[in-house]
C-alpha positions in Angstrom: -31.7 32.0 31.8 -28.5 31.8 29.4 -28.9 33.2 25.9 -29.3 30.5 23.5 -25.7 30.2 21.1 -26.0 28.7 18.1 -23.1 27.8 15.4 -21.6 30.3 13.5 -22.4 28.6 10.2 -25.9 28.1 11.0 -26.2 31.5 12.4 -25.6 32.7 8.8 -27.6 30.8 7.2 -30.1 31.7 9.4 -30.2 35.6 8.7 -29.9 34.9 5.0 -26.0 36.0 4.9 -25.6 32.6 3.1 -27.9 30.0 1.0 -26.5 26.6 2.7 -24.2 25.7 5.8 -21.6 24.6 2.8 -21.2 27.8 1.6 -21.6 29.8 5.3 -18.4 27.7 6.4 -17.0 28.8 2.6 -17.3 32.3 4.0 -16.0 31.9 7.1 -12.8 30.1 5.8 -12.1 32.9 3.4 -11.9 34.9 6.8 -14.8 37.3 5.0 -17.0 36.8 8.1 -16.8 39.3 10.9 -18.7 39.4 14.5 -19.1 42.4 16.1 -16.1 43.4 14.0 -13.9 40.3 14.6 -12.8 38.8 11.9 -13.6 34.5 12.5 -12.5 31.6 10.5 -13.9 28.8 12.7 -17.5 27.9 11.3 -18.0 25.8 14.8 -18.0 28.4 17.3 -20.9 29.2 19.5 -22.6 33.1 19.3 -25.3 34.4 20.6 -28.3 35.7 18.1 -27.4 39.2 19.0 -24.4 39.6 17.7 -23.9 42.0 14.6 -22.5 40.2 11.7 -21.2 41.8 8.4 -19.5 40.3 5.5 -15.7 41.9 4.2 -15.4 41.1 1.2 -16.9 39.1 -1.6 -15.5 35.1 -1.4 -12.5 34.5 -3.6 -13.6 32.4 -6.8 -12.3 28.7 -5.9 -13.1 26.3 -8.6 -14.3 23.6 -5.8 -15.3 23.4 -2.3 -12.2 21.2 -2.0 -9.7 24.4 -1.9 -11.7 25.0 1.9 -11.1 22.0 3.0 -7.3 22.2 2.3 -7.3 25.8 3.3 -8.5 24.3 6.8 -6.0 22.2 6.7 -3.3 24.8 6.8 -4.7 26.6 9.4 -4.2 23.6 11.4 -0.7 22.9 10.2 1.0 26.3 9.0 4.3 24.4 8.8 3.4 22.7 5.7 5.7 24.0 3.4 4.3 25.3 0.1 5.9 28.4 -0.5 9.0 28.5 -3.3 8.3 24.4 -3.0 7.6 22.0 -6.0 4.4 20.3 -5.3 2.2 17.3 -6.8 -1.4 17.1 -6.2 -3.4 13.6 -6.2 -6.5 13.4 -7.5 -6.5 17.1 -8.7 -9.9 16.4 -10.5 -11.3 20.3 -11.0 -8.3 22.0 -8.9 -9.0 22.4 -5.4 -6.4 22.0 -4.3 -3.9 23.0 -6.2 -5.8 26.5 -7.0 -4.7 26.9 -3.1 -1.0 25.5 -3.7 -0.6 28.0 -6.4 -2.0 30.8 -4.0 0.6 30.1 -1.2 3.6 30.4 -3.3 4.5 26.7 -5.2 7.2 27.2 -7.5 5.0 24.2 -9.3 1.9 22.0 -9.5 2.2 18.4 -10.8 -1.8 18.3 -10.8 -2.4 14.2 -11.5 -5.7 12.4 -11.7 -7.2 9.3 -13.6 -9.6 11.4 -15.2 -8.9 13.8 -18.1 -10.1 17.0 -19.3 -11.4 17.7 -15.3 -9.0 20.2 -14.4 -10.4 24.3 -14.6 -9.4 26.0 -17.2 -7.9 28.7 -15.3 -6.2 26.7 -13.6 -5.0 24.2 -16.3 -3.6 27.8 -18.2 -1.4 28.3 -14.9 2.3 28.2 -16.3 3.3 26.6 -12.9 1.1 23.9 -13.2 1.9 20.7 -14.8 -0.8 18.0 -16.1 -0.4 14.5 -15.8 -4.3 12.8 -16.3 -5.2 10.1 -17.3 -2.0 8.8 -14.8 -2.9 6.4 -11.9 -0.3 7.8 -8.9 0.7 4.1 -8.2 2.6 4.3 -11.9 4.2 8.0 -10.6 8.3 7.3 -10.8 11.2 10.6 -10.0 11.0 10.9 -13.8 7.9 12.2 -13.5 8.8 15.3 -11.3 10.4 17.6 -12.6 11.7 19.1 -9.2 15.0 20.3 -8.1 15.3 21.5 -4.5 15.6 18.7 -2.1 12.0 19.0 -0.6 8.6 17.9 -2.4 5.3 18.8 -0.9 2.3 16.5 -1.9 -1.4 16.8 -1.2 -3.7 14.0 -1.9 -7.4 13.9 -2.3 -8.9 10.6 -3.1 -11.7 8.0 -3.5 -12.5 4.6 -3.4 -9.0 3.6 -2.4 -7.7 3.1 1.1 -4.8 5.5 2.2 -2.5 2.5 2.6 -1.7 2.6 -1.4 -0.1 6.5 -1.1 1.9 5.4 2.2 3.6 2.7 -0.8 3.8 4.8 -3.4 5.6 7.9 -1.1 7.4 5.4 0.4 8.9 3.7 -2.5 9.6 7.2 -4.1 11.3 8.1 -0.8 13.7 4.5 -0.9 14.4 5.5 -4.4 16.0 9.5 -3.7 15.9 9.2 0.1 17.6 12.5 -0.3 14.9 13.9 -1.0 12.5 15.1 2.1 8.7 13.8 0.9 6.2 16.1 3.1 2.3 14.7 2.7 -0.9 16.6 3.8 -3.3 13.4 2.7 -7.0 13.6 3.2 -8.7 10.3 4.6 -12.0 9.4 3.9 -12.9 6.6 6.1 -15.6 5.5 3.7 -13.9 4.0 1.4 -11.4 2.4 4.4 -14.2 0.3 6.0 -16.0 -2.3 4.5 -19.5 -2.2 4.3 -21.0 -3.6 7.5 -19.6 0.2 8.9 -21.6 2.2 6.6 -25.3 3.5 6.1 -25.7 4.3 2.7 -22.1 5.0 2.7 -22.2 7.1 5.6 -20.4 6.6 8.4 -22.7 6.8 11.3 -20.3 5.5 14.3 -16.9 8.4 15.1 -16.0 5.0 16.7 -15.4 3.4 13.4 -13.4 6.7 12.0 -11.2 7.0 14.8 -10.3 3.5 15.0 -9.2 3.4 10.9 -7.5 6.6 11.7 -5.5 4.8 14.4 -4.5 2.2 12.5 -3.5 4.5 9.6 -1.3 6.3 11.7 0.1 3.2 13.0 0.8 1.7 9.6 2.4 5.0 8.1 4.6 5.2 11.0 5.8 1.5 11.8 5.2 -0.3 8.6 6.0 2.8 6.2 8.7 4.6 8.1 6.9 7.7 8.0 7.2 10.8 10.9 3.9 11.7 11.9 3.0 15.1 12.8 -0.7 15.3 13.3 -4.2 14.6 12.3 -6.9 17.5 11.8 -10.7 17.2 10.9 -11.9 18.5 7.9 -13.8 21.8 8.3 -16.3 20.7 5.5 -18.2 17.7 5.1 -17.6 15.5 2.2 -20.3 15.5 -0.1 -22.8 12.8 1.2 -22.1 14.0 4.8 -19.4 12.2 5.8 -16.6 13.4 8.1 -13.2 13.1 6.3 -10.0 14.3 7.9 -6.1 15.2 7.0 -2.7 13.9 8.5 0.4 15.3 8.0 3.5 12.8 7.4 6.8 13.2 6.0 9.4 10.8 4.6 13.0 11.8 5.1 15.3 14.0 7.3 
C-alpha cells in the first residue's frame, strides 16, 4: 500500500513546527522550511510523514500576513519590476506590501489608503516611503507621484470595491502621460465582485463563480481598458474568512 502524503503546511502543523496552517505557509514562503535538507517554498506539495523537517532560520518580522501573499506573487511573476522602480501601493493599510516593495529594492513607496494612522511605524519611518491616507485612489492624479523614470510599478490590495475601478483609474493615469509604462500586480477578491446570491456568509463556495469574474476581468482590462495581460496566479494564503483571492499582472504602455 502507498505511504499516505499529506500537505506540507499541514505536515507542520501537525508535528508542532507551527501553531496554525496560516503561519506554516508563513514559513514556508520565507523559504525557512527544509525537507530532508531541501529548502521548499510551496506550502501545497505532497510529503510523506517520514520525511525529516527542520526549520533555517527564524521568519522575518512582516507587519502582516499580506507581505506572503505578495511575496507569492513574485515567485509566480519574477519579471515584476521593483527594483531601483518608483512604486505606489493601494490600500497599504498596516504595510504588507509595501514592507516587501521596500525589500526588493523600490527607489520609493507611495503607500495610499482611506484609512489613517494604519500604516506600521517602522515602516511609516522608512525614508523611501511616502504617505498619502486618508486619499481614496480614484482622486490619485501625476501630481501626486513624485516619480521620475519612465516606469511606475503599482500593487493594489483592496476591499469592498470591484477591480473594475483601478482598471479606470490606471487607465486614465496612463491617457494622461502615456509615456509613462504603468505595470500592476492587483489582488482580486471575488467576494466583493459577486453579488450576493454567490456567497455563503461571504464565502465563495463555487471555483465556478471565481473563475468566471476572473474571466471577465481579464476580458474588461484587456478590451475595454487597453491593458497587456501577462498572467493570473492564486494567492498562496487564504484571505481572512477563507476565501480564495488571486493576483493578475497588467501593464499600460509600451
Amino acid at each position: 500500500m502507498a505511504q499516505e502524503k499529506i500537505r506540507l503546511d499541514d505536515l507542520l502543523v501537525e508535528r508542532g513546527l507551527a501553531e496554525s496552517q496560516t503561519f506554516a505557509q508563513s514559513l514556508i514562503l520565507s523559504g525557512s522550511v527544509l525537507v530532508d535538507d531541501q529548502v521548499q517554498t510551496k506550502s501545497g506539495f505532497l510529503f510523506s510523514r517520514r520525511v525529516t523537517i527542520r526549520i533555517k532560520e527564524k521568519i522575518k518580522n512582516y507587519v502582516s500576513r499580506a507581505a506572503y501573499k505578495l511575496l507569492g506573487a513574485l515567485e509566480r511573476f519574477p519579471e515584476f519590476p521593483i527594483f531601483s522602480q518608483y512604486c505606489i501601493d493601494l490600500g497599504a493599510s498596516t504595510g504588507g506590501f509595501t514592507q516587501v516593495l521596500l525589500e526588493k529594492g523600490a527607489s520609493k513607496v507611495l503607500a495610499v489608503d482611506v484609512g489613517y494612522g494604519q500604516l506600521e511605524e517602522r515602516i511609516r519611518q522608512n525614508q523611501r516611503v511616502e504617505i498619502l491616507d486618508r486619499f481614496h485612489f480614484k482622486n490619485l492624479q501625476w501630481e501626486n507621484i513624485h516619480q521620475d523614470g519612465d516606469s511606475i510599478s503599482i500593487t493594489a490590495d483592496l476591499s469592498f470595491i470591484s477591480m473594475e475601478n483601478v482598471f479606470l483609474k490606471l487607465q486614465e493615469l496612463h491617457n494622461a502621460k502615456n509615456q509613462i509604462k504603468i505595470h500592476a500586480l492587483l489582488m482580486v477578491k471575488p467576494q466583493f465582485e459577486l453579488g450576493g446570491e454567490y456567497l455563503d456568509k461571504g464565502i465563495v463556495r463555487d471555483k465556478k463563480n471565481s473563475i468566471r469574474i476572473l474571466l471577465k476581468l481579464i476580458r474588461q482590462a484587456r478590451k475595454q481598458y487597453k491593458a497587456k495581460f501577462y498572467g493570473i496566479s492564486r494567492s498562496n494564503i487564504l484571505g481572512t474568512e477563507g476565501n480564495q483571492e488571486y493576483f493578475i499582472y497588467l501593464s499600460w504602455g509600451l
